[in-house]
Phi, psi and omega in degrees: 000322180286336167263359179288293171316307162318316137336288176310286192323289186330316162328266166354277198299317184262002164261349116328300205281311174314330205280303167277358130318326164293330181296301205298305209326309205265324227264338195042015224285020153292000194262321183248007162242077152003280163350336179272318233249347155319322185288335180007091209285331187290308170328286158349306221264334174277337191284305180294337167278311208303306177292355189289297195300316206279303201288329187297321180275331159297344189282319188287334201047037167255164191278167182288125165314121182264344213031081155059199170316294169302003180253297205313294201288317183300322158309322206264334172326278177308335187283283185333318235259316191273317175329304201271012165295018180277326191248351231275177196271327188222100131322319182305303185276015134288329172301308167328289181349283155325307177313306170300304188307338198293312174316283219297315185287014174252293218286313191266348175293302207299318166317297196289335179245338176262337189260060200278338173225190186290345203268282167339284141332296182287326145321306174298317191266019142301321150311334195278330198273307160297349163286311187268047166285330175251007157262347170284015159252241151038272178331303184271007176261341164318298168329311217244330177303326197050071173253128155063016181256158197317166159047340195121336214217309185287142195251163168186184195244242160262173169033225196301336189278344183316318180292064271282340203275317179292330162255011158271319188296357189250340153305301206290330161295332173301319175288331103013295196265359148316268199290001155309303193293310158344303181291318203286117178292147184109319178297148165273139197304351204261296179293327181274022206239006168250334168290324203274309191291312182295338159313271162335300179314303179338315189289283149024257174296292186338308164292344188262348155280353168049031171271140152329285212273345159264314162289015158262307180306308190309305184308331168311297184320284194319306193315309224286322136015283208279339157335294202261332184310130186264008173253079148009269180356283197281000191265312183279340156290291186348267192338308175322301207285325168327287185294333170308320183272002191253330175248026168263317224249347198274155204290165192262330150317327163287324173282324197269032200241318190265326161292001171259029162277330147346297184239059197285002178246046062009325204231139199264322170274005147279321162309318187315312174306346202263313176302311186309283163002286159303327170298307171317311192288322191290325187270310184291333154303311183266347193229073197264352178279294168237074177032217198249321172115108193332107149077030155276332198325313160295342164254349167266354189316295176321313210284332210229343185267156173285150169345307214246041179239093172293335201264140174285170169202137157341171173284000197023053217151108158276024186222328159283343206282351182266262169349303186282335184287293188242041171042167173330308178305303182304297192295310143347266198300351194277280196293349182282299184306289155354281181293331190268327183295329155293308154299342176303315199285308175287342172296331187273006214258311170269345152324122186309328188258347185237017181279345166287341181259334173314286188350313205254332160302320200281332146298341159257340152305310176307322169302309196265358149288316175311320175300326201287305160338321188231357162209070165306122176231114168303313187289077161227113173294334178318292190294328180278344158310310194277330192275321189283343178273319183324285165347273178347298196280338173278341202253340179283297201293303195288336159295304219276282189311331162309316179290280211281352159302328199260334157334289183309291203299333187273329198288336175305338168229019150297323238261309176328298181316300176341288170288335164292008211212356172239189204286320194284020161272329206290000000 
């Protein structure tokens, strides 16, 4: 019994250190409490559930969850990823790589085993969405300070948000699961009046970041939201009042910033994107089974660029960029893991008790793969986050159908027992 309590408390203890690892992703708070950042909490805070957990199934003497085919392809990813300082143009920096990825797929492990019921879920991501409440305040005070901005115009905040593109598709997924939590009967009036504000703000900095590609991802997300959502009415005001509020309040600098996609070889960072592109076809021609080797691309760039791309760029595409690093093998596991973990989410999305909330993950992994088409990142915790709850919520809806599966069968054969046991068997 004492070691079953021990167990449990570990549980607990590593499901609170996640939760609040979801909070730290938007909250940053080493970038304005200095004081903080020796600590370096998210690390801190991702570590201690990951260990938890694990001495908690050891505690238990239960085995660690691989989640089927797609946790086994997040593994062989991440394997693939570290395997290629073997070929790679820099190793030193595929070993980095490697590393991280190694993090994120224990970060997507730690999810998928600690976050088990519906309670649980809805917690997280709840955090996630009370969390970017300080990084769209961050954006959007950046904006009117005119501190530090892209270009001249485009605002953004710190650390992974320095990047205007990075903090919108990491905003544009938040907004989903804002209005899930809205639609859902039951939230308290406190919570849905933190969802609406966090909501909003989200759209807010989105626009003030004057990405393209995250306001093509939002709009995905929402359209996709407001699709599957089964009370329609209320999905299509919800969608409404977005676009009414997005083409009242955003600068006219926003629409005409998003029309030079008409004329992208006009625009010197839509060409950049079109080189980076080529560059990827040129490296997949020549090395196409396993690439260059995780998180070179920019550095095979000289090897691979056309005459008139003087300047390098990341792969802007995450899926080529998954191509070019690590060839057809890497992308395979790259899209099994992906892709199966998105199905998790619409499967899990008719389910009666987390399908309002699968509803609103499977739309916004669907916002931020789009975003991910034009600014695309392998390293983003943000995406192995969203993918292990995606996951999370199909491995939750198949325990809850399992249980009333096993439910069904004992009343099936209490009712048996019954009748045999009364006069109409003789």
């Amino acid at each position: 019994m004492e070691v079953g309590d021990r167990a449990g408390r570990r549980d607990a203890a590593a499901f609170s250190s996640l939760t609040v690892f979801a909070a730290l992703m938007y909250m940053v708070p080493q970038a304005w409490i200095p004081a903080l950042e020796p600590l370096r909490l998210a690390l801190l805070t991702s570590g201690l559930a990951a260990g938890l957990m694990v001495l908690r199934r050891l505690g238990r003497v239960e085995p660690l969850s691989f989640d089927g085919v797609r946790g086994v392809a997040a593994l062989a990813f991440a394997g693939l990823a570290l395997a290629s300082m073997a070929w790679s143009v820099h190793p030193e920096v595929t070993r980095f790589t490697a590393t991280e990825l190694l993090k994120l797929t224990a970060i997507y492990l730690t999810l998928v085993n600690v976050v088990t019921t519906p309670r649980r879920l809805a917690v997280v991501c709840g955090a996630l969405v009370a969390g970017s409440l300080v990084t769209s305040h961050g954006v959007i005070d950046w904006y009117f300070t005119g501190e530090d901005m892209v270009e001249g115009y485009r605002a953004r905040w710190v650390e992974v948000y320095a990047d205007p593109n990075r903090a919108a598709m990491s905003l544009a997924l938040v907004v989903p699961l804002a209005v899930a939590f809205l639609a859902r009967r039951g939230s308290g009036g406190w919570w849905r009046t933190v969802c609406a504000v966090a909501g909003v703000l989200a759209v807010v900095a989105i626009v003030f970041t004057y990405s393209r590609g995250g306001f093509l991802g939002l709009s995905v997300a929402m359209a996709m939201w407001a699709l599957h959502e089964r009370r329609r009415m209320r999905a299509v005001l919800v969608g409404t009042l977005f676009v009414l509020g997005l083409a009242l309040f955003a600068p006219e600098s926003f629409w005409q910033r998003n029309e030079t996609v008409a004329t992208f070889h006009e625009d010197a960072s839509a060409m950049g994107r079109v080189h980076a592109w080529q560059v990827a076809s040129r490296i997949n021609l020549d090395r196409p089974l396993l690439g260059v080797g995780a998180g070179t691309f920019i550095f095979a760039w000289p090897l691979y660029a056309p005459p008139e791309a003087s300047r390098a760029y990341v792969a802007h595409n995450v899926f080529l960029e998954v191509l070019g690093e690590l060839g057809w093998v890497g992308l395979l596991f790259f899209l099994v893991f992906s892709s199966g973990a998105m199905g998790g989410a619409f499967a899990a999305s008719r389910d009666e008790g987390v399908g309002w909330l699968a509803r609103g993950l499977a739309a916004a992994l669907a916002g931020y793969l789009v975003c991910s088409l034009f600014s695309g990142y392998v390293l983003s915790t943000h995406l192995y986050v969203l993918l292990g709850l995606a996951a999370s919520a199909e491995r939750v809806a198949r325990a809850a159908e399992a249980r009333q599966g096993a439910r069904t069968e004992t009343d099936r054969e209490r009712r048996t027992e019954g009748w045999e046991g009364s006069n109409h068997a003789a």
